[in-house]
C-alpha positions in Angstrom: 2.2 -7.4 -3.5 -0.9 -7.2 -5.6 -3.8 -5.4 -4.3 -7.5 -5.2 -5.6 -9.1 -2.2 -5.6 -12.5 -1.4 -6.0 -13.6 2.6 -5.7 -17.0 3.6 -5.5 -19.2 6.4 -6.0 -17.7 10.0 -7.3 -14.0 8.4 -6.3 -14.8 6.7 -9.8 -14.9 10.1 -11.1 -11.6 9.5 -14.1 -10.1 6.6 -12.3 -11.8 3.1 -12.4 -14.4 1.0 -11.0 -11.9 -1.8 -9.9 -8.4 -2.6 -10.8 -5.4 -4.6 -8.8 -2.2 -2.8 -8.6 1.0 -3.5 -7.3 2.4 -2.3 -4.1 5.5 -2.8 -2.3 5.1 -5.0 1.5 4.1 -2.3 4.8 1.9 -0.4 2.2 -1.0 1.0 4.4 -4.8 1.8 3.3 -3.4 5.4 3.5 -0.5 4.9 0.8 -2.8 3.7 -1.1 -5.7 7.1 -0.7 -2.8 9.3 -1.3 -1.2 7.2 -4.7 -4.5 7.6 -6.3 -5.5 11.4 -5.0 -8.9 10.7 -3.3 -9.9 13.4 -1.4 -9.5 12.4 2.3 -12.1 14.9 3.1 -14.5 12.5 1.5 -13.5 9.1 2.4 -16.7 7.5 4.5 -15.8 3.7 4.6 -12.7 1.5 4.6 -13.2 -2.2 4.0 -10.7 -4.8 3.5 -11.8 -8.5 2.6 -15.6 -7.5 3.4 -14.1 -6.3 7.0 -14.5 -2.8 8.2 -11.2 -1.2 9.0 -8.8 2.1 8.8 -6.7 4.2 6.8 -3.6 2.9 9.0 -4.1 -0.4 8.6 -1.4 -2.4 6.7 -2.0 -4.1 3.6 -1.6 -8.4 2.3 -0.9 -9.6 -0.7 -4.0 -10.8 -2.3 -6.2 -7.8 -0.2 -9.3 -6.3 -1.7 -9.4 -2.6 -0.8 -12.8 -1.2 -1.1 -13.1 2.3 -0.5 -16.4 4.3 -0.1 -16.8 7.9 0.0 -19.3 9.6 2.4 -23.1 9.6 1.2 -24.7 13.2 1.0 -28.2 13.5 1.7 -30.3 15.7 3.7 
């Protein structure tokens, strides 16, 4: 199944901005932090088709996976 994926912020850092990639059915947000190395430590926000949601939940065909890391500040 093909999956869009748009990272944000320093998970840009030597990846990409927004790519689709091919996963097989059942693949969770999860599989999909740990194919591309993001540090978990610093995932903030999981959205899926402009819908908040979680590292467990299980991906579609035709998804958009935007993932968001956690905004410093102080």
């Amino acid at each position: 199944m093909k999956i869009e994926i748009k990272l944000s912020g320093v998970f840009r850092i030597d990846r990409f901005a927004r790519e689709v990639r091919d996963y097989p059915d059942g693949t969770r947000v999860q599989d999909v932090v740990n194919d591309l190395a993001l540090p978990e430590q610093l995932l903030g926000i999981v959205v899926i088709n402009d819908h908040h949601a979680t590292v467990e939940h299980r991906l579609q065909d035709g998804d958009c996976l935007m993932l968001l890391p956690l905004l410093g500040g102080g």
